[in-house]
N, CA, C and O atoms as CSV, one atom per row, in Angstrom:
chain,resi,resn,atom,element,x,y,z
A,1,UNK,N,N,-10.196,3.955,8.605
A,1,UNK,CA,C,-9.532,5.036,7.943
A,1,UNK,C,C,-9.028,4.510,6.598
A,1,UNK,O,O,-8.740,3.329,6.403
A,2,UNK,N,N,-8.923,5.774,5.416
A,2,UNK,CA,C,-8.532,4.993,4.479
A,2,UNK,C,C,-7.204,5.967,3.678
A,2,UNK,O,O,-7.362,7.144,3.353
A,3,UNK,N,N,-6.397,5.475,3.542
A,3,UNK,CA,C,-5.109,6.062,3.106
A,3,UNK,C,C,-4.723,5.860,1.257
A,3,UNK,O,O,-5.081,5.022,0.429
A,4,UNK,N,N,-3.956,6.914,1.192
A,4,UNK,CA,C,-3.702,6.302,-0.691
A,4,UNK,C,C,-2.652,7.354,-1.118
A,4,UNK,O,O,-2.618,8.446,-0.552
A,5,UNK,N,N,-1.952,7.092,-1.931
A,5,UNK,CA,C,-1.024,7.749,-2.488
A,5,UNK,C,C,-0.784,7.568,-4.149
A,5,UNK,O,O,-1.231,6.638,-4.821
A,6,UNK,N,N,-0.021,8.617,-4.608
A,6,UNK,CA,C,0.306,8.053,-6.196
A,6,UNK,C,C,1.675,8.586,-6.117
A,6,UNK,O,O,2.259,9.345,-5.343
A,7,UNK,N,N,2.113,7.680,-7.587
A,7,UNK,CA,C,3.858,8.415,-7.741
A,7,UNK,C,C,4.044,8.187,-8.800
A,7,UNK,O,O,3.287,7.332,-9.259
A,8,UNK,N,N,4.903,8.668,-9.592
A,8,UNK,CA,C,5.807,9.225,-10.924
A,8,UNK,C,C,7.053,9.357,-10.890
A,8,UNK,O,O,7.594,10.411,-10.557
A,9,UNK,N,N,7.683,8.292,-11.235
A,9,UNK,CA,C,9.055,8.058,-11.294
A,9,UNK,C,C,9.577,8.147,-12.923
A,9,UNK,O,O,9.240,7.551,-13.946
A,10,UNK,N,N,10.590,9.221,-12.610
A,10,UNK,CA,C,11.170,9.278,-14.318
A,10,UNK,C,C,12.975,8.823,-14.145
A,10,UNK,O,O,13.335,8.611,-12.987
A,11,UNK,N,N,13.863,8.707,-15.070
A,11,UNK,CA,C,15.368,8.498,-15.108
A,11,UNK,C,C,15.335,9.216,-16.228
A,11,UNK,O,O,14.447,9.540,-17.016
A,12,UNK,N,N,16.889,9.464,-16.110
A,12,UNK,CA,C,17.362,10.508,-17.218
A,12,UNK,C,C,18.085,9.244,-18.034
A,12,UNK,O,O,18.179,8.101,-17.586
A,13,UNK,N,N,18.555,9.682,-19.275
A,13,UNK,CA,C,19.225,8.377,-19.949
A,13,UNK,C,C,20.725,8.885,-19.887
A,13,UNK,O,O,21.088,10.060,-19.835
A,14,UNK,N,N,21.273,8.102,-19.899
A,14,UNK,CA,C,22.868,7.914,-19.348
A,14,UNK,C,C,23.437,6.714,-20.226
A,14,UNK,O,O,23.105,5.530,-20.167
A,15,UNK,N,N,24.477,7.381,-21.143
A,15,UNK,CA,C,25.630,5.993,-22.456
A,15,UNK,C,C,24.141,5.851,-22.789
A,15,UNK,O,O,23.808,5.460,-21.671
A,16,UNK,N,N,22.831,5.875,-23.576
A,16,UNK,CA,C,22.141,5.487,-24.707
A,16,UNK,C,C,21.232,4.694,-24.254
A,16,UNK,O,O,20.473,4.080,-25.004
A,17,UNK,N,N,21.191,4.589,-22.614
A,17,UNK,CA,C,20.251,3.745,-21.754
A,17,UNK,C,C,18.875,4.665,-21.045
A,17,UNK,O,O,18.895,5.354,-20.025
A,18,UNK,N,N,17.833,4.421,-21.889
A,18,UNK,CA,C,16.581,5.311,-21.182
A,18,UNK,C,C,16.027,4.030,-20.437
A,18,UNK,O,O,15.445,3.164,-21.092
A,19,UNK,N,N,16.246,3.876,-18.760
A,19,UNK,CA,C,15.467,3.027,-18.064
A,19,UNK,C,C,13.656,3.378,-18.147
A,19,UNK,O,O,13.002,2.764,-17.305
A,20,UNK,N,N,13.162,3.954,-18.734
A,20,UNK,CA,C,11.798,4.095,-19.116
A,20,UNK,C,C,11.208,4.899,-17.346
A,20,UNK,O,O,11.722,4.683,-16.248
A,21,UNK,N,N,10.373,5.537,-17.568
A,21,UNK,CA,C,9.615,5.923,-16.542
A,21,UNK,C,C,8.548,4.860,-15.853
A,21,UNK,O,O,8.165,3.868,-16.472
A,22,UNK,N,N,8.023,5.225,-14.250
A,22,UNK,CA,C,7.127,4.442,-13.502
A,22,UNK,C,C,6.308,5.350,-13.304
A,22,UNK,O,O,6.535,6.555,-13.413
A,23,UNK,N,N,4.773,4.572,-12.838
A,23,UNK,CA,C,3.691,5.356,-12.141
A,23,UNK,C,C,3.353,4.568,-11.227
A,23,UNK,O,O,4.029,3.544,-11.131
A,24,UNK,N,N,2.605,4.700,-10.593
A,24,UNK,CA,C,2.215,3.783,-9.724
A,24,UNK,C,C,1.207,4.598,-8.122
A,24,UNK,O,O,1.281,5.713,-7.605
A,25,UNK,N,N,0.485,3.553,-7.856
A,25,UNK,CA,C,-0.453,4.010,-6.284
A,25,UNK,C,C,-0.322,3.008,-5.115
A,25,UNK,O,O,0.075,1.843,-5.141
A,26,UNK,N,N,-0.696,3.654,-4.230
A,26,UNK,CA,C,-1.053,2.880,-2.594
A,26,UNK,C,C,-2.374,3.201,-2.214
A,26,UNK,O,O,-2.757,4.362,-2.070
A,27,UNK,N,N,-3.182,2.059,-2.022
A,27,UNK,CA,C,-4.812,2.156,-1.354
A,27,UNK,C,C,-4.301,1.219,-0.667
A,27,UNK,O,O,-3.542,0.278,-0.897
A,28,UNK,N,N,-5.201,1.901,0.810
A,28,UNK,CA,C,-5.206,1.068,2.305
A,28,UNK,C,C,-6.256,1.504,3.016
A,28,UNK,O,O,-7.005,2.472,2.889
A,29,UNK,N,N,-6.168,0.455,3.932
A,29,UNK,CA,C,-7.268,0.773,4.730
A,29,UNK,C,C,-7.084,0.247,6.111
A,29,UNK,O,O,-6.452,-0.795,6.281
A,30,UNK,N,N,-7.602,0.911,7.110
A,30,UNK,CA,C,-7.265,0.445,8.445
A,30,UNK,C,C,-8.435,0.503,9.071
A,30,UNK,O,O,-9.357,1.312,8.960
A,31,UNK,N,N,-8.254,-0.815,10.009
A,31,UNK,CA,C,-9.331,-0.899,10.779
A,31,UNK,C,C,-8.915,-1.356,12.266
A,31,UNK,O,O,-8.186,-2.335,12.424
A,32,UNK,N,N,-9.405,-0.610,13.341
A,32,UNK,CA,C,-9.190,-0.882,14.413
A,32,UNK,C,C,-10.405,-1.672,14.835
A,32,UNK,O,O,-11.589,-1.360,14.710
A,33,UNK,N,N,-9.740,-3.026,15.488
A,33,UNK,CA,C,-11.171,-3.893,15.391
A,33,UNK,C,C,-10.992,-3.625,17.386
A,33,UNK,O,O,-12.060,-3.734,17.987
A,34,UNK,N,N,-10.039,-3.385,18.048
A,34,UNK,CA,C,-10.524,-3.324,19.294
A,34,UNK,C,C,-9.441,-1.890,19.795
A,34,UNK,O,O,-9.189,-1.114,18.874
A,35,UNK,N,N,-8.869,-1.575,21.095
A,35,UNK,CA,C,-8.375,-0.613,21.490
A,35,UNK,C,C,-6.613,-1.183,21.258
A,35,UNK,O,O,-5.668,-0.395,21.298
A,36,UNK,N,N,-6.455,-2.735,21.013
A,36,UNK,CA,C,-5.193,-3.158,21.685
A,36,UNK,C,C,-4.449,-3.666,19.987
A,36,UNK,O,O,-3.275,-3.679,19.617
A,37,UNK,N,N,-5.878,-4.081,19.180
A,37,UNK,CA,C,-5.356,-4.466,17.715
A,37,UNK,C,C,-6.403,-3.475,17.134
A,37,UNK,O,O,-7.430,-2.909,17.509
A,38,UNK,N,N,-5.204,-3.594,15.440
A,38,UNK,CA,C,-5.858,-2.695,15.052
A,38,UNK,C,C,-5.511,-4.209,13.100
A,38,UNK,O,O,-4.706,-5.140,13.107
A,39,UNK,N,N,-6.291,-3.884,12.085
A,39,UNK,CA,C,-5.810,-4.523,10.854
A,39,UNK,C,C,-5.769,-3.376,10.003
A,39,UNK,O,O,-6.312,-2.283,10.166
A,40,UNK,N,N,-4.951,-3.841,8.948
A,40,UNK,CA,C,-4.061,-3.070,7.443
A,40,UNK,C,C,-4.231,-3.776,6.570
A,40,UNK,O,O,-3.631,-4.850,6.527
A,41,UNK,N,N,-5.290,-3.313,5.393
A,41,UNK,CA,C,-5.039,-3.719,4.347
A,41,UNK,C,C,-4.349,-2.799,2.991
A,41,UNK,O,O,-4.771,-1.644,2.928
A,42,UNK,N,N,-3.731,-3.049,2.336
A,42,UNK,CA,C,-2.891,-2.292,1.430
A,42,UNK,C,C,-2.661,-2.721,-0.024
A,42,UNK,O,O,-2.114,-3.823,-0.061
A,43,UNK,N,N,-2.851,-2.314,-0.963
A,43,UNK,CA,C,-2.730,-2.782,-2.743
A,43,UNK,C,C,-1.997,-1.671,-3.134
A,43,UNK,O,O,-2.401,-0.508,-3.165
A,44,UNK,N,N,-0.501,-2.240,-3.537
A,44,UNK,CA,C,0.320,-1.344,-3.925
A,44,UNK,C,C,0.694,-1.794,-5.175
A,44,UNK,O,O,1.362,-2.827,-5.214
A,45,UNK,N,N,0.286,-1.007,-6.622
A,45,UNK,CA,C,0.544,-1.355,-7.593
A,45,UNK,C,C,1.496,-0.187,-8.208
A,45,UNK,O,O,1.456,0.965,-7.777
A,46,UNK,N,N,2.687,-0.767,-9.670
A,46,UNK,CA,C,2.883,0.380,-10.475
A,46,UNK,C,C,3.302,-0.633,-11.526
A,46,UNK,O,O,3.404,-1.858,-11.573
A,47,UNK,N,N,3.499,0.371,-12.333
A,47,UNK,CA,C,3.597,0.253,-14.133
A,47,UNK,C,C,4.564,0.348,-14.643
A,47,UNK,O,O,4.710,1.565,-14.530
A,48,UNK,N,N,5.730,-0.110,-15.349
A,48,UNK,CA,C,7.153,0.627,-15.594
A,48,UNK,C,C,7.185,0.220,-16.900
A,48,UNK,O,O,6.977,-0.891,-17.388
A,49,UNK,N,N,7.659,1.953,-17.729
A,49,UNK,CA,C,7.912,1.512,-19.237
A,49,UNK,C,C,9.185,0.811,-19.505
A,49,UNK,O,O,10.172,0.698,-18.778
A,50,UNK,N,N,8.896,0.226,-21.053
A,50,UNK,CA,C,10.192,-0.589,-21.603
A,50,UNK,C,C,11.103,-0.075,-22.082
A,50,UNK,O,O,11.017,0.413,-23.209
A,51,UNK,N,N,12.698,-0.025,-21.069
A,51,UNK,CA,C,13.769,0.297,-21.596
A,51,UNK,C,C,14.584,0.405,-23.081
A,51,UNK,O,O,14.908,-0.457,-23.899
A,52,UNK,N,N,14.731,1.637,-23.045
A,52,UNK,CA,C,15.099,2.053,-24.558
A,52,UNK,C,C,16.642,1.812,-24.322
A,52,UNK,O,O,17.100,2.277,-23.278
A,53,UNK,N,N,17.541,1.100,-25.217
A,53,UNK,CA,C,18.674,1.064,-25.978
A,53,UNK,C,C,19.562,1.690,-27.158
A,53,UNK,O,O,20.117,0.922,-27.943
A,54,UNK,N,N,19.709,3.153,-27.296
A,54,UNK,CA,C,19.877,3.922,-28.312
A,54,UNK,C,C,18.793,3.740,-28.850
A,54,UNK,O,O,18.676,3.365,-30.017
A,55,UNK,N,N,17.577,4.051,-27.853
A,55,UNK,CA,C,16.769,4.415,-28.837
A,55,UNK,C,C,15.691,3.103,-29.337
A,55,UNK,O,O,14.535,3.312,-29.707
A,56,UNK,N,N,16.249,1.899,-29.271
A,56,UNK,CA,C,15.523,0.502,-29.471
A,56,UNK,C,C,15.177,0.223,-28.410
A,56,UNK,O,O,15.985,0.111,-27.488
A,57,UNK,N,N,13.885,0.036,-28.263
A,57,UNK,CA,C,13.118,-0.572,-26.967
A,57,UNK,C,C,13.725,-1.803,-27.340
A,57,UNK,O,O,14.148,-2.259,-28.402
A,58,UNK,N,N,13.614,-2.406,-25.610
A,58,UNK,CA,C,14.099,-4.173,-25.528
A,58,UNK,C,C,12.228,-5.035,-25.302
A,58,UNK,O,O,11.375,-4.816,-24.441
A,59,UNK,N,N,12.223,-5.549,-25.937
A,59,UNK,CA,C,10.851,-6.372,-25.619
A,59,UNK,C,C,10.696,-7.168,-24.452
A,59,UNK,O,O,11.339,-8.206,-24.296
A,60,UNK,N,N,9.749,-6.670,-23.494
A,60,UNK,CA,C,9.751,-7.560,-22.412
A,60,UNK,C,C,10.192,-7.202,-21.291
A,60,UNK,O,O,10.328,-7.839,-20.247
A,61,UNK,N,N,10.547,-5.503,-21.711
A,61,UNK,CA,C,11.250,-5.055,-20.160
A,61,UNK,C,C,10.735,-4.097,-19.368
A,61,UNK,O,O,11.284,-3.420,-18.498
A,62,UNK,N,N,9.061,-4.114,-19.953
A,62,UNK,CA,C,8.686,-3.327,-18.667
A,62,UNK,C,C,8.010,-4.022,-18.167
A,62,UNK,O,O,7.756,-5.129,-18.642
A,63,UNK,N,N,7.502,-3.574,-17.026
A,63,UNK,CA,C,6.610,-4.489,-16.028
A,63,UNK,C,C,5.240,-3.978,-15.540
A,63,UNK,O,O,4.714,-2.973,-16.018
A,64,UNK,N,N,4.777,-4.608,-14.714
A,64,UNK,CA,C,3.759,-4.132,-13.297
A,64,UNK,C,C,3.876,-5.401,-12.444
A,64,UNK,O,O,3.867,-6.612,-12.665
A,65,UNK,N,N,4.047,-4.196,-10.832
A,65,UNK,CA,C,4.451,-4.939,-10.113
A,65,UNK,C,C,2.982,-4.422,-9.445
A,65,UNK,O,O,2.386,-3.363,-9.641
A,66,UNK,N,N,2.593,-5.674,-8.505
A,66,UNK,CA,C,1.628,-5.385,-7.469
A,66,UNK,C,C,1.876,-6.285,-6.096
A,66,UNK,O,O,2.525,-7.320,-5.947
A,67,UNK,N,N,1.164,-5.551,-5.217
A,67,UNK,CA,C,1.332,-6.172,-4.311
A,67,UNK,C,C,0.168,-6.419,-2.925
A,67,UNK,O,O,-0.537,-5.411,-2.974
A,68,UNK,N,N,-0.173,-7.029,-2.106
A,68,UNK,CA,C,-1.667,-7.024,-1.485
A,68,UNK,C,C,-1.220,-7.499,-0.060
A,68,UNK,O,O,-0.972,-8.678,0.195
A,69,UNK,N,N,-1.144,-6.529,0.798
A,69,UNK,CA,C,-0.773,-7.106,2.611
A,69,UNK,C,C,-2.107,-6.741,3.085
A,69,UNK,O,O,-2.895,-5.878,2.698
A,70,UNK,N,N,-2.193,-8.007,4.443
A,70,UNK,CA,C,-3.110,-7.849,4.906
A,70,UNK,C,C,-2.151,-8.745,5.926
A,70,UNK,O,O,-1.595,-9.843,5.922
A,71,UNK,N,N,-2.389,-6.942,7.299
A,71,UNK,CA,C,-1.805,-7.753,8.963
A,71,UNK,C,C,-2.327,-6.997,9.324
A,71,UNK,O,O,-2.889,-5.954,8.989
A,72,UNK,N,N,-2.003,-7.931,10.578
A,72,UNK,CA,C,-2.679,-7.749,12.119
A,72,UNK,C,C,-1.329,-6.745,12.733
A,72,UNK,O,O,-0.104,-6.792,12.614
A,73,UNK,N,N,-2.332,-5.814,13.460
A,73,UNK,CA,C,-0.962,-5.184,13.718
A,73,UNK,C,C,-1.227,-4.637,15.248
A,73,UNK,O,O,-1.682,-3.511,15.450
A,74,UNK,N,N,-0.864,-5.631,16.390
A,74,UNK,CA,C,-0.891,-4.949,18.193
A,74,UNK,C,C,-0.659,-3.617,18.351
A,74,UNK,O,O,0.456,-3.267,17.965
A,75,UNK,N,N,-1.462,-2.635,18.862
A,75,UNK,CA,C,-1.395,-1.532,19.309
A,75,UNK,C,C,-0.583,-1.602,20.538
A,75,UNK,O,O,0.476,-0.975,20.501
A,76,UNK,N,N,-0.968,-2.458,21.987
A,76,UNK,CA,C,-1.072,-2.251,23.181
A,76,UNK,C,C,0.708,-2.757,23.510
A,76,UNK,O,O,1.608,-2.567,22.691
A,77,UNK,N,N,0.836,-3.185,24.400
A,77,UNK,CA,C,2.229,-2.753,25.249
A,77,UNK,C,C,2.944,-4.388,24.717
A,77,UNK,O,O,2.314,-5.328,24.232
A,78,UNK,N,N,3.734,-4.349,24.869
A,78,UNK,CA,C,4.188,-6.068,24.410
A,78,UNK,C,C,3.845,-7.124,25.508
A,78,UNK,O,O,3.641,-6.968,26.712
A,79,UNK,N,N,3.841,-8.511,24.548
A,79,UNK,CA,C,3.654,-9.533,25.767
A,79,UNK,C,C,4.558,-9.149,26.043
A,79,UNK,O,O,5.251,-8.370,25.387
A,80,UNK,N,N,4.916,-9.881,27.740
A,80,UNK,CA,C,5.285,-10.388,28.257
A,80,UNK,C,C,5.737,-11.897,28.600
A,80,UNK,O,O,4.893,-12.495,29.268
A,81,UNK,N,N,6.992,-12.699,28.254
A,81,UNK,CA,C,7.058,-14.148,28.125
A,81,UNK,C,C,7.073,-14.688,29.950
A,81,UNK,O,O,7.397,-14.033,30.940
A,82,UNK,N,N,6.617,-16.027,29.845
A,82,UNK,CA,C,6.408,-16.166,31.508
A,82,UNK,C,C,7.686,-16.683,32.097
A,82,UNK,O,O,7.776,-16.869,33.310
């Protein structure tokens, strides 16, 4: 199965501070390799503009963040310890 999302993050500016707007997505994918496990892979990236200061951008303050999981993830009932 394959999953995905997007998003759009804005702030209002507040005292002369515009924290800049984000965008950003989620692609995944799942795979059930038996009835009891199943795996997740996921790339979650976004973009964030550079904070304005009355108006003066600061250099260096926006970003992209990403990120890449890959687990194993048990479906079935929990061990049991002996």
């Amino acid at each position: 199965m394959f999953v995905g999302s997007a998003f759009y993050l804005t702030s209002f500016e507040k005292g002369g501070v515009d924290w800049g707007d984000e965008i950003g997505f989620l692609l995944g994918s799942l795979l059930a390799s038996s009835p009891e496990t199943s795996l997740r892979f996921f790339l979650n990236q976004s973009f964030a503009n550079e904070v304005e200061v009355d108006g003066q951008e600061i250099p260096g303050s926006g970003a992209v963040f990403a990120r890449f999981t890959v687990r194993p993830r048990p479906t079935g009932p929990p061990c049991k310890s002996a």
